[in-house]
Structure formats: C-alpha cells, structure tokens
C-alpha positions as CSV (number, residue, x, y, z in Angstrom):
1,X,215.3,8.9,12.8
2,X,212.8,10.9,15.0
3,X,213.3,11.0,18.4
4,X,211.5,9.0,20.9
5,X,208.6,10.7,22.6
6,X,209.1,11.6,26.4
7,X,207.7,8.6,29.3
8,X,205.2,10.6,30.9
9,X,206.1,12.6,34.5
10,X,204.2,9.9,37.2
11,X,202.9,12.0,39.9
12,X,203.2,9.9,43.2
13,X,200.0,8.7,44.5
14,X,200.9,10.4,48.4
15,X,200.7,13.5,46.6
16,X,197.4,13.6,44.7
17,X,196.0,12.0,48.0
18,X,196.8,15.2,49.9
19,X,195.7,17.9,47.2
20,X,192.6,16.3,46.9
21,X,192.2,16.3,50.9
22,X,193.3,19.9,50.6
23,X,190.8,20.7,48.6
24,X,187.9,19.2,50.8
25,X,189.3,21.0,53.4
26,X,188.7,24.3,51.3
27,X,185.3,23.5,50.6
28,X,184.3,22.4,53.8
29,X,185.7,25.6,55.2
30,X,183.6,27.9,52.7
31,X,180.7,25.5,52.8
32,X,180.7,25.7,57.0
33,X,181.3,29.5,56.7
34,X,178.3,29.7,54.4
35,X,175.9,27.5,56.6
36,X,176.8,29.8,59.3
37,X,176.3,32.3,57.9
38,X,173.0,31.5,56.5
39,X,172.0,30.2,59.4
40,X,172.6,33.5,60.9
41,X,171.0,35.5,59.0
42,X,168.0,32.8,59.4
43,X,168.5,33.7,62.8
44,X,168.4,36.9,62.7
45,X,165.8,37.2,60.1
46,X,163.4,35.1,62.4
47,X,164.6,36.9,65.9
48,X,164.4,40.3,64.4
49,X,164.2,40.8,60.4
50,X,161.0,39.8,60.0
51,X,159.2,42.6,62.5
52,X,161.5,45.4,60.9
53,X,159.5,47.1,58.1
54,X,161.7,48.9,55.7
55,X,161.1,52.3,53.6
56,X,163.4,54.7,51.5
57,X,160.3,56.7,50.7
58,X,160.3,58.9,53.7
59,X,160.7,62.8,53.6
60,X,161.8,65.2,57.2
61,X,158.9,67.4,57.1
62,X,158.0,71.0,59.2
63,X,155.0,72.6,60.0
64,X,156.7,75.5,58.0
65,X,154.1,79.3,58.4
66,X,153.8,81.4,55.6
67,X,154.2,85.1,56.9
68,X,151.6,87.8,55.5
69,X,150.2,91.0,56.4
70,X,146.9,91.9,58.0
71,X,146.7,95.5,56.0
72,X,147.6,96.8,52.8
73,X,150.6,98.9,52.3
74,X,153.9,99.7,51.2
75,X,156.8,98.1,53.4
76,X,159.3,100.4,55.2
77,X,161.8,97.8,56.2
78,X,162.6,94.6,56.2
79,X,164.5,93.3,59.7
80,X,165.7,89.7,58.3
81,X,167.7,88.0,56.1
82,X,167.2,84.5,54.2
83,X,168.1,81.8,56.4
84,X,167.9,83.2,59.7
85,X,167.2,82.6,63.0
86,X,164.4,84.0,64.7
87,X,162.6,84.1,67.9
88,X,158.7,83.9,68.4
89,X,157.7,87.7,68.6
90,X,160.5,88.6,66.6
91,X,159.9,91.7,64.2
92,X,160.3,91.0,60.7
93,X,158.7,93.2,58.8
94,X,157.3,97.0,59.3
95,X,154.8,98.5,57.0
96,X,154.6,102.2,56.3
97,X,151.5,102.9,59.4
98,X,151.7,106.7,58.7
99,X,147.7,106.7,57.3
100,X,146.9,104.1,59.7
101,X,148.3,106.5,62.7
102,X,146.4,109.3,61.4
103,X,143.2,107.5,62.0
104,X,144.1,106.4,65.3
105,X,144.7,109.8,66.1
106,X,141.5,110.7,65.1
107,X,139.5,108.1,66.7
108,X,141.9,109.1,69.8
109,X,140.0,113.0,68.8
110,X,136.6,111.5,68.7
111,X,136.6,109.5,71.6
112,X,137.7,112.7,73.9
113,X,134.3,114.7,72.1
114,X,132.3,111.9,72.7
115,X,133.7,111.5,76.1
116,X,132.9,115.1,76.7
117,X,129.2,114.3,75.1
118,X,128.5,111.8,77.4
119,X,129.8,113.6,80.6
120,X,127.3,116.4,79.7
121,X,124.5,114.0,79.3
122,X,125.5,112.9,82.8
123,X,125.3,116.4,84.2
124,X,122.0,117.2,82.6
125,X,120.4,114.2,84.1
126,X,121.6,115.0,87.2
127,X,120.5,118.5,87.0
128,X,116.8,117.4,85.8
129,X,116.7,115.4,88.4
130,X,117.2,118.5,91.3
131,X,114.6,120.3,89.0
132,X,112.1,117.5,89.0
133,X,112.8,117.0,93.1
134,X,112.1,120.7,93.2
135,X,109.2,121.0,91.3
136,X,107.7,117.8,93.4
137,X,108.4,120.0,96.7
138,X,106.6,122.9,94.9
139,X,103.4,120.8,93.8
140,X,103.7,119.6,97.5
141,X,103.6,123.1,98.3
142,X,100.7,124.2,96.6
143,X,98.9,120.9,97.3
144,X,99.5,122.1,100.8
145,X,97.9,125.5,100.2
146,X,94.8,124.4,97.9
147,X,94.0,122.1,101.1
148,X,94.3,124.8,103.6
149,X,92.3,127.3,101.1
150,X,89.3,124.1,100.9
151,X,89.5,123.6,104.9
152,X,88.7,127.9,105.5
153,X,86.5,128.1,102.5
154,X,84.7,125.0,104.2
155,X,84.6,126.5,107.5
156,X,83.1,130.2,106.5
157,X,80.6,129.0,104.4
158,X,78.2,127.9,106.9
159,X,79.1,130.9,108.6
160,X,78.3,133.1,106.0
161,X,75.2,131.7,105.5
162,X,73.8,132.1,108.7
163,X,75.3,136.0,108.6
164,X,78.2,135.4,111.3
165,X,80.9,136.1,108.8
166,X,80.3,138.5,105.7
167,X,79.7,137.2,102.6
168,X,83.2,139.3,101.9
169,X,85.3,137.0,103.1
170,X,83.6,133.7,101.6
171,X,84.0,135.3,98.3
172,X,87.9,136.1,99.2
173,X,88.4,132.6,100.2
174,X,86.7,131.2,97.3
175,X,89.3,133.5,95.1
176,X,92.3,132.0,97.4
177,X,91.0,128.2,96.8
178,X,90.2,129.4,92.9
179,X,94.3,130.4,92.7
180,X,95.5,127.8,94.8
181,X,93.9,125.0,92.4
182,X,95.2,126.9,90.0
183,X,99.2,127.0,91.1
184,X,98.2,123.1,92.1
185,X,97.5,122.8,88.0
186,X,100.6,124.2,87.2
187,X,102.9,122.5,89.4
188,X,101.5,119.5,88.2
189,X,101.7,120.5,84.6
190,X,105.7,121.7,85.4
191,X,106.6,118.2,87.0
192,X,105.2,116.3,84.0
193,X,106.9,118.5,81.9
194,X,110.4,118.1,84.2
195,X,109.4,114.3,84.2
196,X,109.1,114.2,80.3
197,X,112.7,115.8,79.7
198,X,114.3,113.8,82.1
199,X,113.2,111.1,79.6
200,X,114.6,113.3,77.3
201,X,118.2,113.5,78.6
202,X,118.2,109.7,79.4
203,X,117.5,108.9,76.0
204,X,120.3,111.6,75.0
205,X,122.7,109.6,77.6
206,X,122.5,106.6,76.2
207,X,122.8,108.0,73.1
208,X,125.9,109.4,74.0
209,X,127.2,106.7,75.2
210,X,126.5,105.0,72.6
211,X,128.4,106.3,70.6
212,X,131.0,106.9,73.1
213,X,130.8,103.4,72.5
214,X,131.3,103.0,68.8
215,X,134.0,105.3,69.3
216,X,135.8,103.2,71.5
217,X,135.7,100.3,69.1
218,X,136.2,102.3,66.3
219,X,140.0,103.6,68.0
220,X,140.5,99.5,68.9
221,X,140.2,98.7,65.3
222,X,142.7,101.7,63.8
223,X,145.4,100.8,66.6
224,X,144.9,97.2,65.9
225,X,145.8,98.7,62.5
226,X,148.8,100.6,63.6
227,X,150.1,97.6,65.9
228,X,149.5,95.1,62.6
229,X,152.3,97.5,60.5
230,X,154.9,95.5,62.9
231,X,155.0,92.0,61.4
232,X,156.2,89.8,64.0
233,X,157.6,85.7,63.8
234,X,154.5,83.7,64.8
235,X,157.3,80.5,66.0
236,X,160.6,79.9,66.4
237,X,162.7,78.7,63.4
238,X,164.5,80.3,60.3
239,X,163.4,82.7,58.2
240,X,163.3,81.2,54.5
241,X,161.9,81.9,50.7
242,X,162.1,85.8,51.7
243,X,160.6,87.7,48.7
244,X,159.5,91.0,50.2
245,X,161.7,94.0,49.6
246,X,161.5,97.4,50.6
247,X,159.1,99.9,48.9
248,X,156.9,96.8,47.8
249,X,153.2,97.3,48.0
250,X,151.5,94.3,49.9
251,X,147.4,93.6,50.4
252,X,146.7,91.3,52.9
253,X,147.2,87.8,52.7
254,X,150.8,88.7,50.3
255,X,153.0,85.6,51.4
256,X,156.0,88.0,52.4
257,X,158.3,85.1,53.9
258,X,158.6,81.6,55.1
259,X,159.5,80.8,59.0
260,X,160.6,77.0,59.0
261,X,160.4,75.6,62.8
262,X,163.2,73.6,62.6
263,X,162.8,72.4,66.2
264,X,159.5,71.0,65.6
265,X,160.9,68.8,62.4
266,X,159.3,65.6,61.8
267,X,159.8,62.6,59.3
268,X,156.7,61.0,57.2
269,X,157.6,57.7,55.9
270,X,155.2,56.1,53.0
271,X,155.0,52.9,53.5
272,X,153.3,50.2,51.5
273,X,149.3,49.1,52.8
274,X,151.0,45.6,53.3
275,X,153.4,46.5,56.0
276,X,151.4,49.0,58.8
277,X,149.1,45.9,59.6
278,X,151.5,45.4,62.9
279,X,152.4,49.2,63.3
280,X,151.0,50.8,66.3
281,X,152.1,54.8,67.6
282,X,154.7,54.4,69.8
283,X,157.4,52.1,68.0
284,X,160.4,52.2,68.1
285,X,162.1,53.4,64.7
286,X,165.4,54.2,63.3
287,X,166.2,56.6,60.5
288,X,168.4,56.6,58.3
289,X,168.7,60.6,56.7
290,X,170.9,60.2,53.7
291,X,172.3,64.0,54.3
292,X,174.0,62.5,58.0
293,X,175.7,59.2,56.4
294,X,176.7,56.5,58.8
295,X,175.0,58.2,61.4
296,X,171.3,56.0,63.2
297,X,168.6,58.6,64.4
298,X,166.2,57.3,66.8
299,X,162.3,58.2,66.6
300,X,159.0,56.8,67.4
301,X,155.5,56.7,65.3
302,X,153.6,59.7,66.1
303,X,150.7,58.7,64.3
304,X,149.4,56.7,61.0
305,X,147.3,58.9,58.4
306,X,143.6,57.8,58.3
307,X,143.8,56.9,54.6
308,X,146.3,56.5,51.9
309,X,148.0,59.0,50.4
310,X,145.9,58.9,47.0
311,X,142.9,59.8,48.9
312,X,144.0,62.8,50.1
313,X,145.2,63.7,46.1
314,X,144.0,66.8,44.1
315,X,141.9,64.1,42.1
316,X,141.4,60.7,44.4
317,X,141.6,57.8,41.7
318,X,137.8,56.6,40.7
319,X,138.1,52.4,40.6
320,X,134.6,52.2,39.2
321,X,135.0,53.4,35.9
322,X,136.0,49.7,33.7
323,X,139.6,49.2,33.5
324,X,140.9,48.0,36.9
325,X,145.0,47.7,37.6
326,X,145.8,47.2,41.1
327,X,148.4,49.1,42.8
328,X,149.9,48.8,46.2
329,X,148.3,52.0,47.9
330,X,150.7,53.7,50.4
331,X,150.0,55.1,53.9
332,X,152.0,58.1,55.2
333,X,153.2,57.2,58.7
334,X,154.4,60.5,60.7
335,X,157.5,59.8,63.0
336,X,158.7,61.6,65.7
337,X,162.4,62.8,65.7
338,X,164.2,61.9,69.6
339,X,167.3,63.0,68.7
340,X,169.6,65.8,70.3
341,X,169.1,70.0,69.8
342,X,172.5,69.6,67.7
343,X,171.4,67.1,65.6
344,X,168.3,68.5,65.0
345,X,169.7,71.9,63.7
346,X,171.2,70.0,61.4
347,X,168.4,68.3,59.3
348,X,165.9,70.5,57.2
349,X,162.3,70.0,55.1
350,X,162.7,67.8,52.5
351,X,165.3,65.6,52.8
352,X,165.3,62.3,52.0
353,X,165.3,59.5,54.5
354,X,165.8,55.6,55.4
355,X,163.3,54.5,57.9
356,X,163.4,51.2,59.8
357,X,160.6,50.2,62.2
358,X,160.8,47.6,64.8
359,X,157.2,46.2,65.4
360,X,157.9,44.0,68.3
361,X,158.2,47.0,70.5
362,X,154.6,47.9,71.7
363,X,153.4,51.4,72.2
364,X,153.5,51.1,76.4
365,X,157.0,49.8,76.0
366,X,158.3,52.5,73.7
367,X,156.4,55.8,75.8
368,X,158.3,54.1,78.8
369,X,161.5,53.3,77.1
C-alpha cells in the first residue's frame, strides 16, 4: 500500500495578516519616496529647470594671431620654442637685415648730400639777396646822378643860349646826363638780372629740399625695413604651431607661428534657434569643460551672433530651390569666462564644453552681480 499523502502545512492567519501589512508598508515607503521625489523635481523644474537652457555643443575659443613677416628674407634665428610663453613685444623671430642695412646706410649717405644741397641753396639765396640789395643801392646811385646831371644840364642851357655860359660846358653836361642815363640803364638791367636769379636759386631751394625730402622718406622706409627684420609677439599668450626654422626663406605674409592669447579665452556655445528667445548678454552661465571634471566655471553672455551659424557658411544653404527639410538652425552664443588666472591657464582652444544658462537672471542683475 502507498503511503498517504502529507495534510497540508496551515499557515496561521496572524501571520499572513502581518506580511501582507509589511508589504504595504514597503510600497507605501517607495511610493512616498517617489512622489517626493517627483514632486521635487516638479519643483525644481518649475522654480528653476525650466529657465536653464542646456548645450554640449560649445567649444573654448581664442582670438589666436598668426605671426608673419613684413619683408622677404632668409631667417637668422628663431628666439622661441612650441608652447611657450611670451610677452607682448617679445622677439620671436630675426630675419637676416644685412641688404636691408645696407640701404639704410645709403639713404643715411644721401640724406647728408642732399642735406649739404639744400644748405647751399640756402646760402646762395642769401647771397643773391646782398647782391640784389646792392645793386638796388647802385641803381639808387645812379638814379641819383642822372637827376643831378638833368638839374645842371637844365640850368646851363638857358644860360648858354643867351651866351653867359659857353656852349662848352652845355655840351659837357649833356655828355654827363648822356652817361649817367646810361649807368641808370645798366643798373636797371643788373637788378633784373640779380632779381631773375634769385628766382633762380629759390626754385633750386625748393628743389633741394625737395628732395632732401624724398630722401628723408626714402631712409624712413629702409629703417622701417631694418626694424621689421625683428619679429616681435603682437599679445600675450603662447607661442604655438611653430613651423619656421632657421635658414628658411620667408616673403611676406609666410605664417611663421601661432601666438594663442590664453588670457583672453572665450567659450561659444551653439545653441538651438528654439532656446535664445529669453537670452539676453549678461546671464548668468555655468560651464561645464569636460577637460576640468567635477569642477563648475562661472561666465556670462558676451554677446549672441547676428545670424545662425549656416549663414555665415562657405556656401549658406539656398531654401528656394524645391525640396524643403527643415532643420533646427543654431545660433553661436559667445560667453565670457569669470574664472581665476589659475584656472584660466589651464583651459586651451578647442576644447569641448557643457554650458548651462540661467535666463531668469537679467543683464542689470548679472553686470552688478
């Protein structure tokens, strides 16, 4: 004979009562910590979430300057190193400047000729000048004598007529009037001529001076030449994407180097057409830079770009030609960094950023703040 089946274990009802109120418990604990919670994020969502506007496509950006010569020429030395510091005024790079000195020195040559040129001019035309004085004293002179020679020859001649005076002496002072209109002639003919080369030398002075003149700018340019062999930082930053080496041979406008200025680094965050419509410069922002983890940097909007970034494309997208798919345009917003010296030396071009901005604060509020 089989053997009987076992009665079944009876639970007692005292206990099934309590798991099942131990249970409720459980769930009323998760489903109270989940209305609180939701409620909190409700909270915060309507307190705050809903004016942050949110973007991961943001980029730290520099006003980086691309470092080139003025002149041609080969390059004697090179004072810097990739990924250095540098000073505004700092040298960087000298070009051989033994031609370009050469010309100065030349122009230096010319300018003393043409300085001596000019002086001589000056003296000439001081010098015509005593000559023209002098021959105006001398026409003076014989003015002088031709009237005295008229005023006897004027007197004798009734004289003679009526036979008090011999006819002589009428004849003699008709001979000294005759000369003294004569010297008056050529006194007048020597000051026009001293007259006409003083115009002469004026013309020559100004000539000279002149070119004097050209000279002058002439020795300007070759030293601006000579100074323009130094290469010097144009900004503070760091020295980066060096490709000039010694003995290269560089026309002007050769991109030698690349001076980042990381002080003046900046963030532009791209954010979509549907969430600037409450941004204003000024707010308050918060970056995230995924090179510093863990770490909140604090900024304001500089500015927002006065179009979207496809407009400013190397071909702007043409919506008039059929085919139409809409896409969410983005605007470039430019952020100000407000962070320390030490945390600035520590972020570079091109990294990738967070970006959180707060559009309740206004742009009085935040210049203030």
């Amino acid at each position: 004979m089989s053997a009987a089946p076992p009665s079944p274990q009876v639970i007692p009802e005292d206990t099934v009562n309590g798991q099942r109120g131990k249970a409720r418990r459980i769930l009323l604990t998760i489903a109270t910590v989940a209305l609180l919670v939701g409620l909190s994020w409700a909270a915060w969502w309507w307190l705050t979430g809903r004016f942050i506007e949110t973007t991961d496509d943001a980029y730290l950006q520099a006003d980086s300057i691309s470092v080139a010569p003025k002149i041609n020429g080969y390059v004697a030395d090179v004072l810097v190193s990739d990924n250095q510091s540098v000073k505004r005024g700092d040298v960087l790079v000298r070009l051989d400047a033994r031609k370009y000195q050469a010309v100065s020195d030349e122009a230096a040559a010319t300018i003393a000729a043409r300085n001596a040129d000019y002086a001589k001019a000056q003296a000439d035309l001081v010098q015509q000048d005593s000559t023209i004085a002098e021959a105006r004293a001398q026409l003076q002179g014989a003015e002088a004598d031709a009237k005295h020679a008229q005023t006897e020859v004027a007197r004798y001649a009734p004289l003679a007529r009526s036979g008090a005076e011999p006819e002589e002496r009428l004849a003699q002072l008709n001979n000294q009037l005759a000369q003294a209109r004569s010297t008056v002639a050529a006194k007048q003919a020597a000051l026009r001529s001293s007259q006409t080369r003083y115009g002469t030398l004026e013309a020559q002075l100004k000539q000279a001076q002149a070119q004097l003149g050209v000279a002058k700018a002439s020795e300007a340019q070759s030293q601006l030449d000579v100074d323009d062999a130094v290469i010097r930082s144009p900004l503070d930053g760091r020295v980066a994407d060096r490709g000039v080496r010694v003995g290269q041979y560089v026309q002007p406008g050769t991109r030698l180097l690349t001076v980042v200025p990381i002080s003046a680094i900046y963030l532009t965050a791209n954010y979509k057409e549907t969430q600037i419509g409450a941004m204003r410069p000024g707010q308050s922002v918060t970056v995230h830079v995924d090179a510093l983890p863990g770490r909140d940097l604090q900024g304001h909007i500089d500015s927002l770009s006065p179009g979207t970034g496809a407009q400013f494309a190397l071909l702007p997208p043409a919506n008039a030609t059929g085919n139409f798919t809409k896409i969410v345009q983005r605007v470039p917003v430019r952020i100000a960094l407000d962070v320390p010296d030490d945390v600035r030396a520590a972020l570079m071009p091109g990294l990738s950023a967070t970006v959180e901005v707060d559009t309740r604060t206004h742009a009085a509020d935040a210049n203030h703040g």
